[in-house]
N, C-alpha and C positions, 0 to 999 in steps of 0.2 A: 504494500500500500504506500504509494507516495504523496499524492494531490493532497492536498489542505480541504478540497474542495471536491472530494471524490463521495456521490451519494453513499458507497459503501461503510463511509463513517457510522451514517445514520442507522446504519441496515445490520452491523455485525459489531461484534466488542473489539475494537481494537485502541492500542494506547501508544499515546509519544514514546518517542524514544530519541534520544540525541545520540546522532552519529558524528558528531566535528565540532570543536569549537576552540577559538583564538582570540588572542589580541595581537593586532601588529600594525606596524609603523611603516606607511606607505612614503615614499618619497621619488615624485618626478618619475610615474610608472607606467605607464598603456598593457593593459590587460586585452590577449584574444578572448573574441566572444567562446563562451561555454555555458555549460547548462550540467543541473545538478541532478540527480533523483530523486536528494532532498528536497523538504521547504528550506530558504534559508531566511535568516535576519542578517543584513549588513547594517550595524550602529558606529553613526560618527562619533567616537570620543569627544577627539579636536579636528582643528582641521577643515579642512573642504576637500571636496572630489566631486568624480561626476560619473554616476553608474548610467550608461548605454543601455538600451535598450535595440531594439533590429529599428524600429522603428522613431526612438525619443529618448533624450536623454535626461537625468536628472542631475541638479548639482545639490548635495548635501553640506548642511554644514554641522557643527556643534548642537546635541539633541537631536539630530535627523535621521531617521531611518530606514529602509526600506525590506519590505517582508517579499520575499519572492518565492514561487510557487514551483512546485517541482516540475522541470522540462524547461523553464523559460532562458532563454539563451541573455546572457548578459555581461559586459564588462568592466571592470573599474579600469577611471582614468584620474591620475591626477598628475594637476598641470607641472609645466616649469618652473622650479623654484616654490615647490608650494608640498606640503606635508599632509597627510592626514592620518589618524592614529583609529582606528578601527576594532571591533568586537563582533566576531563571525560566527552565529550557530546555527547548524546544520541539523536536523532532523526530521525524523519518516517517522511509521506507524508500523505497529507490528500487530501479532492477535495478541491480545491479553492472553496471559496461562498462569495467572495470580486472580487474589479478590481486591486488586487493586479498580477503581474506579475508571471506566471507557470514556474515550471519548462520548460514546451515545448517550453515556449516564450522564455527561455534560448538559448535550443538548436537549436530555428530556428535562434536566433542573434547573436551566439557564436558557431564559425566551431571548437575552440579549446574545447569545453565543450560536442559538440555533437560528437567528436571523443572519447572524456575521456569515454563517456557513451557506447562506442564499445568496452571493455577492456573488461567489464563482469569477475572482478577479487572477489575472495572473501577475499581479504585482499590487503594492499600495505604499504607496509613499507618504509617512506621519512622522509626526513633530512630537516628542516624547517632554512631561512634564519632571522628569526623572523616572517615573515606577516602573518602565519599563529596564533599563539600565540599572537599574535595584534589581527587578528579579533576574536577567540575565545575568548578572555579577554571581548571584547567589548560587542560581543554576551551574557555574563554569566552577565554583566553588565546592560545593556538594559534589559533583562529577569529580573533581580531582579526589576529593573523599570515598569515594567508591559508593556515598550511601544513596541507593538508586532509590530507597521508599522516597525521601527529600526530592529529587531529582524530579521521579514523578511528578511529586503532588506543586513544586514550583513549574513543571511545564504546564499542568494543567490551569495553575495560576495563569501562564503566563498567553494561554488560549484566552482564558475569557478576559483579561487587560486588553488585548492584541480587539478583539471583539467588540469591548466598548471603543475603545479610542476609536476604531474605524466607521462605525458607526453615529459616532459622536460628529468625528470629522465628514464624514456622507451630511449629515442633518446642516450642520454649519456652511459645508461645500451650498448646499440647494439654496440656502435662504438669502448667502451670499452673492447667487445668480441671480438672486431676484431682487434685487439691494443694486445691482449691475442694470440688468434689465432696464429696471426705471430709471437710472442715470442719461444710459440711454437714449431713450425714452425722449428724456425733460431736454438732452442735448440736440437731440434732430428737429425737437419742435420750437426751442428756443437760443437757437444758437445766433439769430440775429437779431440779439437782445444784448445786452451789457450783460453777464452772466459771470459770479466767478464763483469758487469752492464753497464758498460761505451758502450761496444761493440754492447750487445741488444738493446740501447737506441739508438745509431745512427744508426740503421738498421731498425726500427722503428720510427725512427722522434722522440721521447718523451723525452723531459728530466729526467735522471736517477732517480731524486727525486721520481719525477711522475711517472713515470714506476713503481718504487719501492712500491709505495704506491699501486697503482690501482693493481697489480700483488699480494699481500699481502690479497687485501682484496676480493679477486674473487678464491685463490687456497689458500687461509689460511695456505702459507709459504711465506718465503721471497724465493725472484727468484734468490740467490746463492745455498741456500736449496735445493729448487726441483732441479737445475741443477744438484751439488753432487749426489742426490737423484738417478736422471735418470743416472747417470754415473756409481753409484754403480750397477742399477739393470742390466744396460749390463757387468758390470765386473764378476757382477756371473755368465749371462748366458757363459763369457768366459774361466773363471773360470771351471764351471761344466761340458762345450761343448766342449771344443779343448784343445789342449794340448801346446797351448803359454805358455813359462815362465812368472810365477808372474810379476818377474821387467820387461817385456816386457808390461803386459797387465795398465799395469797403464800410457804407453805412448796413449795404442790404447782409453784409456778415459778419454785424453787431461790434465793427471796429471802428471807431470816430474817428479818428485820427488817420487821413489818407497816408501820411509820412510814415508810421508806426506800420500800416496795412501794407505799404511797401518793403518793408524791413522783415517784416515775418512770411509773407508771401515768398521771396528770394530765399530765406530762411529752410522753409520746407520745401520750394519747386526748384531752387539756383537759379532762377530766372526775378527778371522784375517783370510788373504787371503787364507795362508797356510792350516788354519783349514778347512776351508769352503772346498777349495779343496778335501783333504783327506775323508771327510765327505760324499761328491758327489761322488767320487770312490769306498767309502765305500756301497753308496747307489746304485750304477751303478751292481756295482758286486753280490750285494743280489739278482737284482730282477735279473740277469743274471742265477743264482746258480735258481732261482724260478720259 
């Protein structure tokens, strides 16, 4: 039995079992992709890295971790000039042949643990508040101790921790789309307003901090950025499409200041208004001539 996430959990007795576990101190390393038959836990000590994926990568830092599921092909990287100090454990399922508690007797005692196990994800990347790094310690500890009852009963811990936090973060991930959403939302329909943080944050309930942060790390800009951003790219479509003057079109996207409108327009196209212009009649007229 390998999967985390394999129905047979549910269906027959079987229990953790830790086949690998390390600390070690990566420095300036690229790892080939592989793949484990374990589940594993990679826990960032210190440090940053960046575990690959075939398709995404992730960069962890201090508290970060990622729970990866048996089969999935993956690599550590970490950069030039740059360290990261790691806690690696490896573990599959076997059949119980003790009256040690199953996985199943998990999921029939714990509705939060038998939910985790309906994710069916092949990886999850969480942000640990310590207790994870607490029972993993404990676990690599007791394991050196040979005493497998302890071993058990902190992996079993260490299932239903792994279960809430992911869960927790699922719940928090959703409502955080919808906190985006309507940012959104309030920017497409009012972006040719005077609008700043302060304005999206009580239109949304959230304090600007928090706004700022969670918008940051969901659209990887800060949310004056994308505003500009979206401003610019209707200023071209006005720009290219209609025949508004320049200093007119910097009012219709909520930027007073035609001088400043020019400054950020170049900003994000490398062009000035004027240019872009010419360039679109320029291009207007070819395909007209074609």
């Amino acid at each position: 039995m390998t999967s985390l996430f394999n129905s047979q959990l549910s269906e027959r007795d079987f229990v953790p079992k830790i086949n690998a576990y390390y600390f070690k101190q990566w420095s300036e390393y690229e790892m080939d992709f592989h793949s484990h038959k374990e589940v594993e836990i990679m826990y960032v000590i210190d440090g940053k890295c960046i575990v690959e994926l075939k398709k995404e990568g992730h960069l962890l830092k201090k508290g970060d971790f990622i729970l990866l599921d048996a089969h999935v092909p993956h690599r550590l990287i970490v950069g030039a000039n740059a360290r990261c100090r790691m806690l690696n454990i490896e573990f599959t399922f076997m059949k119980k042949a003790d009256r040690l508690p199953s996985v199943r007797d998990l999921i029939k005692k714990n509705e939060v643990f038998a939910k985790f196990l309906t994710l069916n994800k092949a990886y999850l990347v969480l942000k640990d508040s310590d207790q994870i790094y607490h029972t993993l310690k404990n676990i690599v500890l007791e394991s050196d101790k040979k005493q497998d009852l302890m071993v058990h009963l902190l992996l079993s811990q260490l299932l239903i921790q792994l279960a809430r936090m992911a869960l927790e973060s699922k719940e928090e991930d959703q409502q955080t789309n919808l906190y985006i959403n309507q940012v959104l939302a309030f920017i497409h329909q009012h972006y040719d307003q005077d609008i700043q943080v302060k304005d999206i944050a009580e239109e949304v309930n959230l304090h600007p901090g928090y706004l700022h942060r969670i918008f940051r790390r969901i659209m990887q800009t800060s949310l004056m950025d994308y505003v500009n951003s979206f401003r610019m790219e209707k200023a071209k479509m006005l720009l290219g499409d209609t025949e508004i003057p320049i200093i007119e079109i910097s009012q219709y996207v909520g930027i007073n200041s035609s001088q400043y409108f020019s400054q950020v327009f170049k900003k994000y196209t490398g062009n000035t208004p004027v240019a872009y212009r010419r360039s679109s009649i320029r291009t207007i007229e070819k395909w007209n001539k074609g």
